[in-house]
Backbone as CSV, one residue per row, in Angstrom:
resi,resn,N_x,N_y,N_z,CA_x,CA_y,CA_z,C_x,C_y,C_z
1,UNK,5.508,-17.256,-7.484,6.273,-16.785,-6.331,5.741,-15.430,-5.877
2,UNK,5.533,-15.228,-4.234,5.357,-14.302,-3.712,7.036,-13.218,-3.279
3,UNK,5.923,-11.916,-3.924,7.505,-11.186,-2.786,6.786,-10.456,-1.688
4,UNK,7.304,-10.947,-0.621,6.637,-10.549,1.006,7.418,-8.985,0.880
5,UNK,6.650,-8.259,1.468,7.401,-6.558,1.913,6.949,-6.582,3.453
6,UNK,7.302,-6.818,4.590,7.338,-6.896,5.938,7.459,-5.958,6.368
7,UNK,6.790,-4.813,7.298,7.240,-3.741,8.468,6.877,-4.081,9.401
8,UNK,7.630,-3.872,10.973,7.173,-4.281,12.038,6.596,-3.044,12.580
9,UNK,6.244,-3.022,13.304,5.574,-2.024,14.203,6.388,-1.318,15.016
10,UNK,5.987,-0.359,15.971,6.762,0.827,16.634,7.764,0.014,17.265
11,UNK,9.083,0.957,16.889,10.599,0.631,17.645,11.280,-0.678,17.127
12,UNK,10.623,-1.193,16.169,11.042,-2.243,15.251,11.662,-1.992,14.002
13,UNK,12.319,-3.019,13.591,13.144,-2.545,12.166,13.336,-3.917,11.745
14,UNK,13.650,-4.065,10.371,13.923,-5.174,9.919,14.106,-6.205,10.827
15,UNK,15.011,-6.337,11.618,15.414,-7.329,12.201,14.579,-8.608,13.318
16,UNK,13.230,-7.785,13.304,12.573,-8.231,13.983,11.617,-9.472,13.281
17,UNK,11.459,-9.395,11.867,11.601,-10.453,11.493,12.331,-11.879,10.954
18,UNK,13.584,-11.899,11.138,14.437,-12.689,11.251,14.336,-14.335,11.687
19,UNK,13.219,-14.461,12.203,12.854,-15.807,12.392,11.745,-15.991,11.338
20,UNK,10.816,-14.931,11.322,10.066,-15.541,9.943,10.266,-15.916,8.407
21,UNK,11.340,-14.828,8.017,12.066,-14.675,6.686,12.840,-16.172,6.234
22,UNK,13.185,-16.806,6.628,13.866,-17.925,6.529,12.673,-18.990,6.485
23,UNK,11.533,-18.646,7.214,10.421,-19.638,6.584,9.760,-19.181,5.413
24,UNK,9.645,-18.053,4.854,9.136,-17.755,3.421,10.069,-18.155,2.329
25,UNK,11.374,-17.822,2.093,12.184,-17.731,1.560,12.489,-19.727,1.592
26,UNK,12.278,-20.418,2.499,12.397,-21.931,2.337,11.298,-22.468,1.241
27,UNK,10.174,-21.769,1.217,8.825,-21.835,0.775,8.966,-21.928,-0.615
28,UNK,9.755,-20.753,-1.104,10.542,-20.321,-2.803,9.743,-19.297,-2.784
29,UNK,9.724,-18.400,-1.811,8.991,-16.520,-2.056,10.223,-15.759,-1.673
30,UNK,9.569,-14.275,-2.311,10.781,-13.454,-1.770,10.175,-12.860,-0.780
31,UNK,11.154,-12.360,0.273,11.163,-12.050,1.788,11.826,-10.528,1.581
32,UNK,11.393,-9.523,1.871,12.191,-8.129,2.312,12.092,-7.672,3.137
33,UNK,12.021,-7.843,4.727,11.911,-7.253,6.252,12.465,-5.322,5.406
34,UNK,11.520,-4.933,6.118,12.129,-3.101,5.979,11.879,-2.450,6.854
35,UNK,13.088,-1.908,7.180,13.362,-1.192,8.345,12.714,0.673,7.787
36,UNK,11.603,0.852,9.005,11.368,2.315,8.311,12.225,3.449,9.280
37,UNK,12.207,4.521,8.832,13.054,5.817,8.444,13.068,5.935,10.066
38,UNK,13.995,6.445,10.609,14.322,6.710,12.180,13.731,5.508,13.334
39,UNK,14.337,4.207,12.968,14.282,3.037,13.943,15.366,2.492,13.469
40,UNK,15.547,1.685,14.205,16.256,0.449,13.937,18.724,0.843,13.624
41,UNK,18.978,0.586,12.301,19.526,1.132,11.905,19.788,2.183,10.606
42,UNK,18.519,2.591,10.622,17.994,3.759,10.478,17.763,5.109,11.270
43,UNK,18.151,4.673,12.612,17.699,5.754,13.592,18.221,6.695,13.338
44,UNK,17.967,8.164,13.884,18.573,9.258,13.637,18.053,9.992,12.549
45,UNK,17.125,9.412,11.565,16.634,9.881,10.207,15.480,10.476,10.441
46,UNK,15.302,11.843,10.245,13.682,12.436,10.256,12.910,11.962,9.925
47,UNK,12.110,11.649,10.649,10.539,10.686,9.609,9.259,10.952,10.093
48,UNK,8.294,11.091,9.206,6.761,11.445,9.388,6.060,9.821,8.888
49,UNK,4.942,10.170,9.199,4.426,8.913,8.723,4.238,8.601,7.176
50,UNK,4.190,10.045,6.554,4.078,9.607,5.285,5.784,9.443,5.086
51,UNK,6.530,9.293,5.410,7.933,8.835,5.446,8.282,7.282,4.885
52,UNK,7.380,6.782,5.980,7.547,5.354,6.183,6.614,4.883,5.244
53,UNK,5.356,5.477,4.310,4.808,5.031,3.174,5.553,5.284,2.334
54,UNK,6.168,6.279,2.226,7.324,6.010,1.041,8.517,4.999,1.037
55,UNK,9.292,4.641,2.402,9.741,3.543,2.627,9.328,2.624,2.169
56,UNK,8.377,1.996,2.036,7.545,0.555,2.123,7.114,0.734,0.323
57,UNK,6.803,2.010,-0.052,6.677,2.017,-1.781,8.045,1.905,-2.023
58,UNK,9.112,2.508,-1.713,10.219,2.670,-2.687,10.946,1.196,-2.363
59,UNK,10.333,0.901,-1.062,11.441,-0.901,-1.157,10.711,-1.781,-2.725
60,UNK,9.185,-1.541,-2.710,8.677,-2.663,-4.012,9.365,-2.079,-5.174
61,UNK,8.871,-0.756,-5.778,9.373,-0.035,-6.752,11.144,-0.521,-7.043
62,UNK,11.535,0.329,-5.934,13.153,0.022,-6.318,13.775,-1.292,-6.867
63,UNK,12.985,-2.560,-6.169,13.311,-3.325,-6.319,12.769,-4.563,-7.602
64,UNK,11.511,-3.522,-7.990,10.780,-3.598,-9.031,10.034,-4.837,-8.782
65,UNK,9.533,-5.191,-7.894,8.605,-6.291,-7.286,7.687,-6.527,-7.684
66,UNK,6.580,-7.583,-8.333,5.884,-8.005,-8.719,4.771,-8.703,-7.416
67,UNK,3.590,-9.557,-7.422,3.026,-10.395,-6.886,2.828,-9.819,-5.483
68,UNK,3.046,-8.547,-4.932,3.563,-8.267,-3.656,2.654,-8.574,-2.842
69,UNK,2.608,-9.208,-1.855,1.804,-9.410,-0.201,2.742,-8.073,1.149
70,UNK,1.702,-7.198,0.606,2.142,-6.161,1.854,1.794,-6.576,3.673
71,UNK,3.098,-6.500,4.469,2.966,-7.074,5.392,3.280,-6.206,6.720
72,UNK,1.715,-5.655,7.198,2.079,-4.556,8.181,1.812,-5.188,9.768
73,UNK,2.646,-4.890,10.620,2.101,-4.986,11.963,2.183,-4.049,13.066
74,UNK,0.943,-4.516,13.784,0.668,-3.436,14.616,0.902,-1.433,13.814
75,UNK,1.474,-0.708,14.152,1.356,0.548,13.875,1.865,1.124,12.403
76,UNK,2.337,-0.453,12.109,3.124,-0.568,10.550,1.220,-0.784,9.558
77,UNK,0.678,-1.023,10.024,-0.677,-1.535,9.264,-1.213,-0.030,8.726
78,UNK,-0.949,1.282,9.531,-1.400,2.673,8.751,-0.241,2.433,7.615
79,UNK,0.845,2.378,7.348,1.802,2.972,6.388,1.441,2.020,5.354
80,UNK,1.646,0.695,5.734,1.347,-0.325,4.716,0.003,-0.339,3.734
81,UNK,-1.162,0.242,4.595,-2.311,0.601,3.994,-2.447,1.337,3.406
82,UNK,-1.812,2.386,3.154,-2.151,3.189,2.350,-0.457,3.402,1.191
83,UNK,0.289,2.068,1.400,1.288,1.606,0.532,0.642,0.891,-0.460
84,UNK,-0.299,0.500,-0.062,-1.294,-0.830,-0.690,-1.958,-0.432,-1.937
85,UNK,-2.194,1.166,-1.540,-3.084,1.747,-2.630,-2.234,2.762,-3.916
86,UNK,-1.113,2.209,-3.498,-0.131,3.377,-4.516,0.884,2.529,-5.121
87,UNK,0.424,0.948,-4.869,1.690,0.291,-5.620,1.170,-0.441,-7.014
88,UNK,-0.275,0.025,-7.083,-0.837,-0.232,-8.149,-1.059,-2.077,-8.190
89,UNK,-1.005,-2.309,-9.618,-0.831,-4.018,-10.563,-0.108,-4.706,-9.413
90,UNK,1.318,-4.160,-9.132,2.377,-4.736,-8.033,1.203,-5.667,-6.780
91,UNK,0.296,-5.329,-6.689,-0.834,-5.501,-5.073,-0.845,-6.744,-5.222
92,UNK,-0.595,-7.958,-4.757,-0.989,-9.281,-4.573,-2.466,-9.561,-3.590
93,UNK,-1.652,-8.952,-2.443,-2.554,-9.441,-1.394,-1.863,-8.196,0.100
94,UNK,-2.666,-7.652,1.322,-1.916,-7.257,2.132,-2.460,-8.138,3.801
95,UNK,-1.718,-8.132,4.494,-1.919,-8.829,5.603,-1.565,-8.030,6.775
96,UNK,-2.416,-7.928,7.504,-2.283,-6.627,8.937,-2.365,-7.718,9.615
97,UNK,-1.244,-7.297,10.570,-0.839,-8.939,11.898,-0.909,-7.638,13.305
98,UNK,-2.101,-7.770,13.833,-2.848,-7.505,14.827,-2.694,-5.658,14.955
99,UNK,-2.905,-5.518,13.976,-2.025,-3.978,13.596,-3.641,-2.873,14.118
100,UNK,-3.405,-2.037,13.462,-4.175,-0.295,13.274,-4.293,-0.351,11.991
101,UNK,-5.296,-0.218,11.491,-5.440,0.152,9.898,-5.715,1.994,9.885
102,UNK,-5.682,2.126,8.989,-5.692,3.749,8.421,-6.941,4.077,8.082
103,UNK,-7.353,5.320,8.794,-8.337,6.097,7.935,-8.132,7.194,7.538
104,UNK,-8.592,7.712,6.441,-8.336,9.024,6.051,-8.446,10.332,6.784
105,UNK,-7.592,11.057,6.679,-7.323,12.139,8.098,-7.308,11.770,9.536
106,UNK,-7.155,10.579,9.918,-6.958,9.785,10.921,-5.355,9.782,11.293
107,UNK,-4.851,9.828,12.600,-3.292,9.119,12.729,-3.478,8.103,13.961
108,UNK,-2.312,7.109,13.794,-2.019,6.192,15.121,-2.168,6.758,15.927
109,UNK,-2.602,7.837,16.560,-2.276,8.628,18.253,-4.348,8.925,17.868
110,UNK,-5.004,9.195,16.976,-6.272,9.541,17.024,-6.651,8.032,17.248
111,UNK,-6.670,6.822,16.479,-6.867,5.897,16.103,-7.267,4.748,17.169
112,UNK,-5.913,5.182,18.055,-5.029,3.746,18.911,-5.757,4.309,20.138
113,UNK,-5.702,5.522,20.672,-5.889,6.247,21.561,-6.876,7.115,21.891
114,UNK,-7.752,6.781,20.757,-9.308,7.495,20.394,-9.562,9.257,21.676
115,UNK,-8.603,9.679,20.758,-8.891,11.189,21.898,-8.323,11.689,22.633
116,UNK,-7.521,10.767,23.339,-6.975,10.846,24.690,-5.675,11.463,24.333
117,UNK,-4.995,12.512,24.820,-3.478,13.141,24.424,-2.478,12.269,25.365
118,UNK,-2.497,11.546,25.667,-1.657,10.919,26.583,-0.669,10.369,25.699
119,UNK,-0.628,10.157,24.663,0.088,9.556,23.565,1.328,10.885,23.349
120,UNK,0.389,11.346,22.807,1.055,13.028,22.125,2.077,13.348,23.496
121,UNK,1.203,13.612,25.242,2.018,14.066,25.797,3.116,13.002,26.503
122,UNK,3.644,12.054,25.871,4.226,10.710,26.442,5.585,11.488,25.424
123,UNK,5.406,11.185,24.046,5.975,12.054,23.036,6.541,13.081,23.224
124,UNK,5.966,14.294,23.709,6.636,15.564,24.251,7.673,15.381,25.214
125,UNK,7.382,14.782,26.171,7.902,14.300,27.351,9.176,13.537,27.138
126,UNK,9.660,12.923,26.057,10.249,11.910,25.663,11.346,12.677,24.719
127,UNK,11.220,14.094,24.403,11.789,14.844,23.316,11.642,14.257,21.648
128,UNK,10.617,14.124,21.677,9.902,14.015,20.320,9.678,12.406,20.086
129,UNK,9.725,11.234,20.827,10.053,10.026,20.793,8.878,9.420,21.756
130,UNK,8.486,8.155,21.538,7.710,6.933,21.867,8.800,6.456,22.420
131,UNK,8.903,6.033,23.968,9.762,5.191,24.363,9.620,3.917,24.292
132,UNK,10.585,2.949,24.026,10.120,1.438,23.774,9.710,1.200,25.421
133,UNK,8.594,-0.357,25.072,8.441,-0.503,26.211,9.379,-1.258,27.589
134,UNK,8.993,-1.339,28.254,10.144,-2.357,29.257,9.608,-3.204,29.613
135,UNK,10.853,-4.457,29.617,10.816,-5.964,30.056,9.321,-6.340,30.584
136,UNK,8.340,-5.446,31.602,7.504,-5.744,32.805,6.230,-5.207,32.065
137,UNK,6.306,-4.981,30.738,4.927,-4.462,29.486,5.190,-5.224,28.918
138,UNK,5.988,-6.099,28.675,5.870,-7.107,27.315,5.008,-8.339,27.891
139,UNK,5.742,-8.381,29.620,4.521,-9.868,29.644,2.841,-9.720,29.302
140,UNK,2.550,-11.511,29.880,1.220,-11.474,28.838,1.147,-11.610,27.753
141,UNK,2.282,-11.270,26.567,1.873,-11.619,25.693,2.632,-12.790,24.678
142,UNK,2.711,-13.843,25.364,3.227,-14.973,25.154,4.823,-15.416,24.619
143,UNK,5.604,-14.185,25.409,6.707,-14.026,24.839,7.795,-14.726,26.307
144,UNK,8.916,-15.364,25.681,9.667,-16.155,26.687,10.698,-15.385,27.303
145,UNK,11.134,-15.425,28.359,12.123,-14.515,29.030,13.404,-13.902,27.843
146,UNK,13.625,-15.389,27.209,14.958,-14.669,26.403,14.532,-13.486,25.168
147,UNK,12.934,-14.141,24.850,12.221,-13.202,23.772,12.338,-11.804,24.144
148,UNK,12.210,-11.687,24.986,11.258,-10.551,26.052,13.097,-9.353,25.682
149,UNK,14.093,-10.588,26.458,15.239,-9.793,26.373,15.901,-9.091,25.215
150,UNK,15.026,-9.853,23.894,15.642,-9.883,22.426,15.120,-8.567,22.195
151,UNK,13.220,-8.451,22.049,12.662,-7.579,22.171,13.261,-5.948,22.440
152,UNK,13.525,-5.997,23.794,13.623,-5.319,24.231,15.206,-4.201,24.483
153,UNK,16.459,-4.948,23.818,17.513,-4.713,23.861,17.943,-4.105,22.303
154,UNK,16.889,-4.922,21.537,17.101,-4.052,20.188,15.655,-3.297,19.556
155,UNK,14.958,-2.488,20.203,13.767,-1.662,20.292,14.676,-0.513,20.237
156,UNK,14.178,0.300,19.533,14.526,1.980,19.369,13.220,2.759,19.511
157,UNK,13.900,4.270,20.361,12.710,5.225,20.410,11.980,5.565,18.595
158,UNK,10.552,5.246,18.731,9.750,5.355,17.759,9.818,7.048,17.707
159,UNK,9.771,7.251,16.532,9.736,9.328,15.826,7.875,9.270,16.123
160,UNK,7.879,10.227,17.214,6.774,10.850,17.262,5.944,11.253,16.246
161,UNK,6.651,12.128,15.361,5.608,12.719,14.028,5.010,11.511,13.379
162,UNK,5.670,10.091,13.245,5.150,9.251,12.833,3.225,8.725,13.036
163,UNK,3.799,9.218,14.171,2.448,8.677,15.485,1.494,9.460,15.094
164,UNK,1.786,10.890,14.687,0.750,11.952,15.335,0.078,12.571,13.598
165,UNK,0.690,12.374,12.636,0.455,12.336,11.275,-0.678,11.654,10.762
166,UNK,-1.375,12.229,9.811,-2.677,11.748,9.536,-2.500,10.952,8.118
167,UNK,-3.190,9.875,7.856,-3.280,8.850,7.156,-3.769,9.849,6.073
168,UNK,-3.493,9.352,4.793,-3.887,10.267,3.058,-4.413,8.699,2.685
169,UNK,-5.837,8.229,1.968,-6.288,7.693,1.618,-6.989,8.154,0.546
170,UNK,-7.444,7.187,-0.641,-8.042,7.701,-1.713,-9.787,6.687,-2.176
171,UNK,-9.014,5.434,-1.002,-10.289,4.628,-1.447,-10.337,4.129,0.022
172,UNK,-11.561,2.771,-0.089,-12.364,2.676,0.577,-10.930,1.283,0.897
173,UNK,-10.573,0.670,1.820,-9.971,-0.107,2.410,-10.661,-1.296,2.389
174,UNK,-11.646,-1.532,2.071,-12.770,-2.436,1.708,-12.324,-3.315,0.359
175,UNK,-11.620,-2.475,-0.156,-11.600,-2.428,-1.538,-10.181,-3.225,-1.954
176,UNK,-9.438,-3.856,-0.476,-8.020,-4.087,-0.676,-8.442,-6.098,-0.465
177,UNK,-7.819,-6.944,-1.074,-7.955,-8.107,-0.602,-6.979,-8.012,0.170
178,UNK,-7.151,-8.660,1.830,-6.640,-8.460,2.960,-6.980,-9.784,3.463
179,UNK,-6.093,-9.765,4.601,-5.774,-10.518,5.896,-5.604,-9.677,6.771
180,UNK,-6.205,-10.321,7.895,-6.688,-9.541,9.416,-6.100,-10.867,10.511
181,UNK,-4.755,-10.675,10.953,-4.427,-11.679,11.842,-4.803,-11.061,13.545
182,UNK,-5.595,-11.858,14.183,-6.093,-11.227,15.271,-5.180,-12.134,16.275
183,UNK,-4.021,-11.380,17.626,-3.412,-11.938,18.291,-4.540,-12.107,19.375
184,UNK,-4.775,-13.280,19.812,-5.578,-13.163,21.290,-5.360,-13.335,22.541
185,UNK,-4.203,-13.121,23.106,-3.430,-12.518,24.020,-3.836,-11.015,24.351
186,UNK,-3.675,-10.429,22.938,-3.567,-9.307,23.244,-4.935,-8.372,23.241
187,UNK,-6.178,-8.880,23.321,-7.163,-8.567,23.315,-8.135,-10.107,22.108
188,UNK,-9.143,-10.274,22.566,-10.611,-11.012,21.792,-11.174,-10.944,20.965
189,UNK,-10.897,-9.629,20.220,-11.568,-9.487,19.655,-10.963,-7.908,18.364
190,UNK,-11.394,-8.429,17.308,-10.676,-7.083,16.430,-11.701,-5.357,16.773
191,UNK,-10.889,-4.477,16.807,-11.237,-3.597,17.024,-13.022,-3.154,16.228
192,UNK,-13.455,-2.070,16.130,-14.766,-1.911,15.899,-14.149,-1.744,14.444
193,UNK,-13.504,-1.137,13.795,-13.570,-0.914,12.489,-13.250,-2.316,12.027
194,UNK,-12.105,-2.322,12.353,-11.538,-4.011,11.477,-12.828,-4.654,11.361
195,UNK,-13.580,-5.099,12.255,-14.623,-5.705,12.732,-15.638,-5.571,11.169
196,UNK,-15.619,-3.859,11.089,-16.750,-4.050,10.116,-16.195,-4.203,8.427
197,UNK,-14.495,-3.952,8.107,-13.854,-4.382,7.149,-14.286,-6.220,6.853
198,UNK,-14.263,-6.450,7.592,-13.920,-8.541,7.865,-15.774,-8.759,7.630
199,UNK,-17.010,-7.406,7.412,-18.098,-7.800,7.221,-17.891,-8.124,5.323
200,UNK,-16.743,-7.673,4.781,-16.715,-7.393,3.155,-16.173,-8.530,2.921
201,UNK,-16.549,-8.942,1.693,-16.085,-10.726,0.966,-14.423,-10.628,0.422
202,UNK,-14.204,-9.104,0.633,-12.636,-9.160,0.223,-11.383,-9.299,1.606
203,UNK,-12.032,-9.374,2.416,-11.107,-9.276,4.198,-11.803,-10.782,5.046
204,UNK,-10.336,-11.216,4.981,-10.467,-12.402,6.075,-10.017,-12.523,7.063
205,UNK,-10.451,-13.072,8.612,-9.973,-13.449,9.275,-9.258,-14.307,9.823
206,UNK,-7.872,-14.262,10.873,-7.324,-15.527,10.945,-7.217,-15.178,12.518
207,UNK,-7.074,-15.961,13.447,-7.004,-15.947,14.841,-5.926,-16.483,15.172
208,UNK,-5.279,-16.366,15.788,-3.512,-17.146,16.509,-3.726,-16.917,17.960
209,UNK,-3.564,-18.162,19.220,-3.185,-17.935,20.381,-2.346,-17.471,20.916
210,UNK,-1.549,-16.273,20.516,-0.225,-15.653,21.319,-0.668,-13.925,21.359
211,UNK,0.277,-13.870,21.969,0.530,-12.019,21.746,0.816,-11.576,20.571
212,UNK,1.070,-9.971,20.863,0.990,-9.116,20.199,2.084,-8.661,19.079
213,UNK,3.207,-10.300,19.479,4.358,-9.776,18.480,4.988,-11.128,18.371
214,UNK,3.643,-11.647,17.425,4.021,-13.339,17.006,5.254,-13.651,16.039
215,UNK,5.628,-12.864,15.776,7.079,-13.144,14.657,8.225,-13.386,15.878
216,UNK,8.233,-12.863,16.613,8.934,-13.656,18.112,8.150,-14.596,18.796
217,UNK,7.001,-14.430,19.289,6.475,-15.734,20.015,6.155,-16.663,19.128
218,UNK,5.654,-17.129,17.784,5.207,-17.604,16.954,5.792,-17.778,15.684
219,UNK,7.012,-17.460,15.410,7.348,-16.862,14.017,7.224,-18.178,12.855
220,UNK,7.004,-19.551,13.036,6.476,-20.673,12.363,5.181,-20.617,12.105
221,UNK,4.676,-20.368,13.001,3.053,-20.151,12.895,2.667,-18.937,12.007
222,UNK,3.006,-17.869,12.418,3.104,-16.648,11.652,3.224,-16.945,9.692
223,UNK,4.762,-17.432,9.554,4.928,-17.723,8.426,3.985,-17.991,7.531
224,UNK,3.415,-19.268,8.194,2.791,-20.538,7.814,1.382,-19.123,7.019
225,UNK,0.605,-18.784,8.411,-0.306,-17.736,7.997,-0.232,-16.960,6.921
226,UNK,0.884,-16.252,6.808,1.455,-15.665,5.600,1.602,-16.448,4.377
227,UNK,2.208,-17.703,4.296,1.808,-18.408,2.942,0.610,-18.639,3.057
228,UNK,0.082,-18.925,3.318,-1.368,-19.581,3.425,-2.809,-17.849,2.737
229,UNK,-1.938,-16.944,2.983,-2.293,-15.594,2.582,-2.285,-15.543,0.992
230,UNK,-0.845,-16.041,1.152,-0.737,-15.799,-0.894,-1.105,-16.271,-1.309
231,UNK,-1.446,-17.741,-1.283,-1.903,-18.554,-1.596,-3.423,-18.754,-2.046
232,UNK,-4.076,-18.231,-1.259,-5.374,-17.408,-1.316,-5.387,-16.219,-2.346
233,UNK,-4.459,-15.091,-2.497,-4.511,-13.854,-3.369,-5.184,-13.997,-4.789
C-alpha cells in the first residue's frame, strides 16, 4: 500500500482534490490532500515557502507514513521537492502534475517568471497576496463551466512570501525517482529544465490531453496516473 501526500498548487487547499482521493483510497492506498499554511481553511496563517515544506514533512512524519508518493502540482512541485529530500526511507516515489520544480536559491517568482518583477509587483499591489484567477483565465484549459465555477469560488489569495522565497536544496533532483505529468493544454512541451531531468533513467514522463488542473478536468485519469506511479516505485 501506497500513502499519497497531495498539495495543490497556488490558492488551492485540500479540497481540491476531492474527486481524486476517492479513486486512490478505492485502489487500497492511503490518500492525504494537504492544505498548506495561509490557503484554503488555513487562510489567515503566515506562511513562507519554507512553511509549506514543513507542512507537507510534518503531514508524513506526524502521521508516521511509510511508502510515501509525494504529490506536488503546479507551484506545490517547489515545496514537495525539496519535502522529497528530508523525508528520508519514508520516499516511495514523487510525482509533479504539470508543476515548477525547485532549484537551489531559486523561488516560484525567479523560476515561473524568469526575471520579470511583474509577479512580485502583482503581490505588492494585492497587499502581500497572488490574486486567484477569474472565471475568463481558467478557459482553455479543459475545464467545464460548472468546473470553472468550483475552481474559482473556493480559490484563496495565495501568501506572497510563498512565491518570492528561495528553494534550500541539498542534492541533485536527478537523484529523486519521479514522475513528470505534462498537461497539454497548457503548453507542449515540459519546460527547459524538466526537459533535461526526464534526460536521467530515474524521471519519467507521462502526457494527459487537458489543462492545467486535471484533478478537476480529469480527476479519473489523473488517479489512474498516480497508481500507475506507485506501482512503478
Amino acid at each position: 500500500m501506497a500513502n499519497y501526500v497531495l498539495a495543490a498548487g497556488a490558492w488551492l487547499g485540500a479540497w481540491a482534490w476531492d474527486d481524486v482521493v476517492p479513486e486512490l483510497r478505492a485502489a487500497g492506498h492511503g490518500a492525504h490532500p494537504v492544505t498548506l499554511s495561509g490557503l484554503g481553511d488555513r487562510k489567515g496563517r503566515p506562511a513562507g515557502q519554507r512553511t509549506h515544506v514543513q507542512d507537507i514533512v510534518g503531514e508524513v512524519e506526524g502521521r508516521d507514513l511509510r511508502d510515501v508518493v509525494l504529490v506536488g502540482h503546479s507551484y506545490s512541485g517547489i515545496p514537495v521537492g525539496q519535502a522529497a529530500e528530508r523525508i528520508g526511507d519514508r520516499l516511495a516515489h514523487v510525482v509533479f502534475v504539470d508543476s515548477v520544480v525547485p532549484a537551489d536559491g531559486e523561488s516560484f517568482a525567479s523560476r515561473w517568471w524568469q526575471g520579470s518583477r511583474a509577479l512580485e509587483d502583482a503581490i505588492v499591489a494585492n497587499g502581500g497576496f497572488w490574486a486567484p484567477p477569474t472565471a475568463a483565465e481558467c478557459d482553455g484549459q479543459g475545464l467545464t463551466g460548472q468546473q470553472i465555477r468550483r475552481f474559482v469560488s473556493g480559490a484563496t489569495p495565495h501568501p506572497g512570501a510563498t512565491l518570492t522565497e528561495p528553494a534550500v536544496l541539498e542534492r541533485d533532483l536527478g537523484e529523486l525517482t519521479a514522475t513528470y505529468v505534462k498537461c497539454l493544454l497548457d503548453g507542449p512541451e515540459p519546460s527547459d529544465d524538466v526537459a533535461a531531468l526526464l534526460t536521467g533513467k530515474r524521471w519519467r514522463l507521462v502526457e494527459t490531453d487537458t489543462g492545467h488542473w486535471p484533478m478537476f478536468s480529469r480527476p479519473r485519469e489523473l488517479a489512474r496516473i498516480l497508481l500507475e506511479a506507485a506501482s512503478t516505485a
